[in-house]
N, C-alpha and C positions, 0 to 999 in steps of 0.2 A: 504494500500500500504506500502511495506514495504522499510526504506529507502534505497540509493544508497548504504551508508558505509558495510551495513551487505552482500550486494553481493561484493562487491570488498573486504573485508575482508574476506570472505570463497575461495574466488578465488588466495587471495592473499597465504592465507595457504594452501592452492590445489599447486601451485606452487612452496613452499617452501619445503613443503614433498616430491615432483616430482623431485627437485635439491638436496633433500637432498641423496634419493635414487641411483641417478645419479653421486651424487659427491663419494658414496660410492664404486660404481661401479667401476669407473674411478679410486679411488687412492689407492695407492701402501698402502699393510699392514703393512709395516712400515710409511709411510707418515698417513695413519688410527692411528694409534695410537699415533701418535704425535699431535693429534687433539682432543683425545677423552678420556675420564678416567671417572671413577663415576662423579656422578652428583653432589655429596656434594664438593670433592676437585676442580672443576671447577668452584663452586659457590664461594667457598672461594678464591679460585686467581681472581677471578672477583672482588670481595670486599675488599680483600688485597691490589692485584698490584693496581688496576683501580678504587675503590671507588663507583665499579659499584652495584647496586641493582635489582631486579627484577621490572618492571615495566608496561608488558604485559604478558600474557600467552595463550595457548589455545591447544586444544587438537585434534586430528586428528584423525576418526573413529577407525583406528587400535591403537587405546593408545598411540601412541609418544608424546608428551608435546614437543613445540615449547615456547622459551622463551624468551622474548630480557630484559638485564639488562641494565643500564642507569646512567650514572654518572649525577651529577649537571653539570658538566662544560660542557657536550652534547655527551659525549662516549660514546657508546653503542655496547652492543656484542649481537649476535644470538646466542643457544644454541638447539639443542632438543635432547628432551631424550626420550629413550628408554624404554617400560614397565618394563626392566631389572634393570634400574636404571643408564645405560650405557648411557652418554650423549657427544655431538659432538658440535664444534665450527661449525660453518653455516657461519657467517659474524661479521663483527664488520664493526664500522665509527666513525664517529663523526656529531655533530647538530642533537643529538636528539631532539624531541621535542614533547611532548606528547600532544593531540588533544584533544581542550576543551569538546568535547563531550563524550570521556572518561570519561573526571574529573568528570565530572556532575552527572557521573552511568548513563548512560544511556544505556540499554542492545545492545548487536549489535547481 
């Protein structure tokens, strides 16, 4: 049997790609681009500004990379990128917290 985590985390990313397509849809090509640039300069405003680092990742049958980065202090942004290398802010917050069964390596 396989546990709970690994179906609410594929669903979770089934949903995440669904909004992300969605959200593409929806905004303005200029408001698009004010959100989105290569993946390396958003990685480094993310570690600059915010202190943030990569924390999770996972990949969506069509190649997109989903990725949330994570400060200490609980910041954390959404990101996913594009097989292009083209990547987009998704969300941010704050009170991250990463789930001991992550920590552990335990596969999902």
């Amino acid at each position: 049997m396989k546990p709970v985590v690994t179906h609410i985390s594929k669903l979770n990313l089934l949903i995440i790609a669904a909004l992300f397509v969605v959200s593409l849809l929806v905004n303005s090509s200029a408001s698009a681009q004010a959100n989105c640039g290569e993946r390396k300069a958003i990685a480094n405003i993310l570690g600059d500004r915010y202190a943030e680092k990569p924390v999770a990742t996972g990949m969506t049958q069509g190649g997109v990379v989903v990725e949330v980065f994570a400060a200490r202090d609980g910041s954390w942004t959404m990101i996913v990128t594009m097989p292009s290398g083209y990547a987009c802010f998704m969300a941010a917050g704050d009170n991250w917290e990463n789930l001991s069964v992550f920590a552990q390596g335990t596969k999902i």
